[in-house]
C-alpha positions in Angstrom: 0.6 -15.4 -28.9 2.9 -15.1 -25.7 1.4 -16.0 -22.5 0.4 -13.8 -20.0 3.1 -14.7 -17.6 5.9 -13.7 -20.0 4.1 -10.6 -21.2 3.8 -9.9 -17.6 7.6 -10.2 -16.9 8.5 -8.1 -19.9 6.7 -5.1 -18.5 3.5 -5.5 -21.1 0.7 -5.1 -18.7 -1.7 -4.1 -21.7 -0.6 -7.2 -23.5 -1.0 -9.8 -20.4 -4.6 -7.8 -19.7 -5.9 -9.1 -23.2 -4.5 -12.6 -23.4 -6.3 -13.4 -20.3 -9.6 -11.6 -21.3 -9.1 -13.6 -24.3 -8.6 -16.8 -22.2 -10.9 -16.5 -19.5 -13.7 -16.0 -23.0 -12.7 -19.1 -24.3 -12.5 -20.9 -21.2 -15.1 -19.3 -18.5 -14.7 -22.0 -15.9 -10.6 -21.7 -16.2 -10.4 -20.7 -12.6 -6.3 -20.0 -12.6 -6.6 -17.6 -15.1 -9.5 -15.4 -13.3 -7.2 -15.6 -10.5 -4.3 -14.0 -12.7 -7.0 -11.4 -14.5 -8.2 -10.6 -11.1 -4.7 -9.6 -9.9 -3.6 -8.3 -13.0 -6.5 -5.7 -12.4 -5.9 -5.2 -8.8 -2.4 -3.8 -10.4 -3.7 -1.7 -13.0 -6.1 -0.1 -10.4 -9.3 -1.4 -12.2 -11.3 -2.0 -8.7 -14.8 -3.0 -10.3 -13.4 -5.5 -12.9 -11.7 -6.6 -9.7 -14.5 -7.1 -8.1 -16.4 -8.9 -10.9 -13.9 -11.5 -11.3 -13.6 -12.3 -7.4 -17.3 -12.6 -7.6 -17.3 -15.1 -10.6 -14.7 -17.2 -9.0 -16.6 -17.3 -5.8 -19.5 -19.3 -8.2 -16.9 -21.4 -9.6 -15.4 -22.4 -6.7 -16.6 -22.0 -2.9 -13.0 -22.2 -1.8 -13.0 -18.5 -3.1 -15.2 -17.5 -0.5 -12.3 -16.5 1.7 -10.0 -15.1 -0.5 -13.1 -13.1 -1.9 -13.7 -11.3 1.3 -10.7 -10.3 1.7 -9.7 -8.6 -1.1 -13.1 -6.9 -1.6 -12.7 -5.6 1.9 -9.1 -4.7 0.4 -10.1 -2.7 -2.5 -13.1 -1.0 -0.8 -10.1 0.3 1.3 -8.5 1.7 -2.2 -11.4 3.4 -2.7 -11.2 5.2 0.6 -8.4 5.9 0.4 -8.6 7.7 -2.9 -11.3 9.7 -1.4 -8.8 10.7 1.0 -6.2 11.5 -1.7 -8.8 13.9 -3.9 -9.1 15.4 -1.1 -12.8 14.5 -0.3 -12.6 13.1 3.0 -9.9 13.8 6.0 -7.5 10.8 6.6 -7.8 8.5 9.3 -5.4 7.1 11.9 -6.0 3.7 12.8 -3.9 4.3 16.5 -4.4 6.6 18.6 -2.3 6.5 20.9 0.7 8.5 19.6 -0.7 12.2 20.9 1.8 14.1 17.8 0.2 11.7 14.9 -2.7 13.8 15.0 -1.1 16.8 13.6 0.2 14.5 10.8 -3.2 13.3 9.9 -4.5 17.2 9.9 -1.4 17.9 7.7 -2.1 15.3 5.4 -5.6 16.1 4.8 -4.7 19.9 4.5 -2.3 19.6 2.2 -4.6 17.7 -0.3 -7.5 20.0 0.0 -4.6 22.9 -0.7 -4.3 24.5 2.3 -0.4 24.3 2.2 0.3 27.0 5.5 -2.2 25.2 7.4 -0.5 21.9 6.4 3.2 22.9 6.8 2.5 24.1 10.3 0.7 20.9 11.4 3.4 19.0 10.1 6.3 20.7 11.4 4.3 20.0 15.1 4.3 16.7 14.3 7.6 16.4 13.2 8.9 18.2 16.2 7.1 15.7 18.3 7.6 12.4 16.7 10.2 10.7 18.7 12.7 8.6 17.6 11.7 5.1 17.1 15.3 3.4 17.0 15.1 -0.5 16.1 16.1 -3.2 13.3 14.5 -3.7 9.4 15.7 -7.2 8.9 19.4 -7.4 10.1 19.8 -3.2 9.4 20.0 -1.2 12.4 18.5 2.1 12.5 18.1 5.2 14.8 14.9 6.3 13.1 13.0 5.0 10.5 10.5 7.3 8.3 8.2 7.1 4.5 11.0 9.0 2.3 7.1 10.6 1.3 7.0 13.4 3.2 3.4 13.6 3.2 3.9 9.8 6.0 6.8 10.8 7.2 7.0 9.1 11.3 3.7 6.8 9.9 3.3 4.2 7.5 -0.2 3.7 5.6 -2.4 0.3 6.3 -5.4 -1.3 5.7 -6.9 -3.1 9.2 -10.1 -4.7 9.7 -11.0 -3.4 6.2 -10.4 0.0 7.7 -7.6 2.5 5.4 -5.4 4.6 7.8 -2.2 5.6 9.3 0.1 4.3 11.8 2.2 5.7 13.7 5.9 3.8 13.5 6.3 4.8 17.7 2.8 2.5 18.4 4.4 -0.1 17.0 6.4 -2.9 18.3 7.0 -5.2 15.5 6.0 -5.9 12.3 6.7 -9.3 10.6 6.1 -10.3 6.9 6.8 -13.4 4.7 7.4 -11.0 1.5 5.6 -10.8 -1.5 4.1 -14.5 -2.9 1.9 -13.5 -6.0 1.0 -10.9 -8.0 -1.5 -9.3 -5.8 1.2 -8.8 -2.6 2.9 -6.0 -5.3 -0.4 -4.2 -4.6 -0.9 -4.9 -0.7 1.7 -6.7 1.3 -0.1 -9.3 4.1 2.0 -9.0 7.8 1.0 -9.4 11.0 1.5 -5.9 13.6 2.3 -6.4 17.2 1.5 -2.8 18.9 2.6 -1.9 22.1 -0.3 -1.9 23.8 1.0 -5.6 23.2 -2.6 -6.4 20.9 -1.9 -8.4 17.8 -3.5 -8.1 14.4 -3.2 -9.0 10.7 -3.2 -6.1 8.5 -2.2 -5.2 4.3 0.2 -2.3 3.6 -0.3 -0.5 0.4 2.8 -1.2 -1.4 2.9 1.5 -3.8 2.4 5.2 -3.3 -1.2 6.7 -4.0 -2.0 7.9 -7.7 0.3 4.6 -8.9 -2.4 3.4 -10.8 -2.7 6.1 -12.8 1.5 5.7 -13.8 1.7 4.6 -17.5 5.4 2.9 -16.2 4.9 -0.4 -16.0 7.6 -0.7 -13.5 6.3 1.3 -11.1 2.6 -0.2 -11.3 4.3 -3.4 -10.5 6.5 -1.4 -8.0 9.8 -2.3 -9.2 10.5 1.2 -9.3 9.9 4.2 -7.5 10.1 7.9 -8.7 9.2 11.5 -7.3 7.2 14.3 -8.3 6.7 17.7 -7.0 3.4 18.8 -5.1 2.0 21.7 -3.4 4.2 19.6 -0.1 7.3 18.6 -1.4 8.1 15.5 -3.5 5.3 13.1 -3.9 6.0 9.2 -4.3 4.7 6.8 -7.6 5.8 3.2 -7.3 7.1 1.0 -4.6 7.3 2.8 -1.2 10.3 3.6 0.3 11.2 3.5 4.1 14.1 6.1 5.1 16.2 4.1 7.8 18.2 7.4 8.9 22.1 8.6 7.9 20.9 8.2 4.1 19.8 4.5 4.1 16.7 3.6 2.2 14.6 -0.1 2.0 11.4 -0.5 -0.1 8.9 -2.0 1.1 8.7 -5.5 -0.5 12.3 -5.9 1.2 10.6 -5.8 4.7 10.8 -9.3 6.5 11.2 -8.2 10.3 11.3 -4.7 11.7 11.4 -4.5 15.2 11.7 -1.8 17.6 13.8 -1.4 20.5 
């Protein structure tokens, strides 16, 4: 049987799932491999098997403790978040101190629950009233910067303090990131956020669009891709995010190192 790392190279997700299920039942206490099944899930957007596996390495191994807070606190935010996305619950902002990002959360939250006038309107105010935020991604200068989602647009998704919510590219000042290390940063990418306010915090960004999980493509649920569909907004995102940089230049997500703002 091929290992699960070369199954999960070649794209088979189904096939790396089982081998590890089959390992971690022969071997219980084989703690790299719950690691790897626990990650493997986080990507195939099974949150409670997740879950169970964090737990079980937290009883194998009391350096887990950490690691184990974290990402419950991570996929708890998923789970917000999907409330958000069926429409069940109105989306959040995590700064407020952009008086236009408002309208975009309202948008947002109208659009899903199929109110599409209501929407469009908020979000033309918003995009009327978004300034510019000119700066650099990595060495690439930009004028503006934007999610090629509309449904983001001037504000980039984020998961702080365990909190799900949106950002507002004009509150920030920087954001630094050392780039995806394991499987799990394909999922939620780790960087620190310096706001202008000048406070300081470490934060995850969801890497891939909402409803990814759901993709059958294996290439997007390990966001080496991204692709569009329509909905009741304008295209929709599946896969790795994309960040519009202004006169047609675009930079995914996982590329981000340094963006900076002037």
């Amino acid at each position: 049987m091929r290992n699960a790392d070369d199954l999960l190279r070649a794209g088979d997700l189904d096939g790396a799932r089982q081998s590890l299920v089959e390992r971690v039942k022969r071997a219980p206490d084989d703690q790299p491999s719950r690691m790897f099944l626990f990650q493997l899930f986080c990507v195939l957007g099974e949150w409670e098997k997740a879950k169970a596996q964090l737990k079980v390495l937290t009883q194998l191994s009391p350096e887990a403790q950490m690691l184990a807070v974290a990402y419950n606190l991570a996929i708890d935010a998923e789970f917000e978040r999907e409330k958000v996305f069926a429409g069940q619950v109105p989306p959040a902002l995590l700064v407020n101190t952009s008086p236009w990002a408002g309208d975009l959360a309202v948008a947002l939250g109208a659009g899903l629950q199929g109110r599409v006038d209501d929407a469009g309107a908020a979000r033309s105010r918003a995009f009327d009233a978004a300034p510019d935020t000119p700066g650099r991604f990595n060495d690439q200068a930009f004028d503006w910067i934007a999610d090629a989602d509309p449904r983001f647009g001037p504000a980039f998704e984020a998961v702080i303090h365990g909190r799900w919510g949106l950002v507002p590219f004009d509150a920030v000042r920087k954001v630094t990131s050392d780039g995806p290390q394991d499987l799990r940063d394909l999922v939620w990418l780790p960087v620190e956020i310096e706001f202008k306010t000048g406070q300081g915090v470490a934060a995850i960004l969801p890497v891939r669009y909402p409803a990814t999980q759901g993709a059958t493509d294996a290439n997007l649920l390990l966001a080496r891709a991204t692709d569009w569909r329509d909905g009741p907004m304008g295209a929709e995102g599946l896969g790795q995010k994309l960040w519009s940089l202004g006169d047609g230049e675009e930079a995914g997500i996982l590329a981000l190192r340094h963006l900076a703002f002037a």
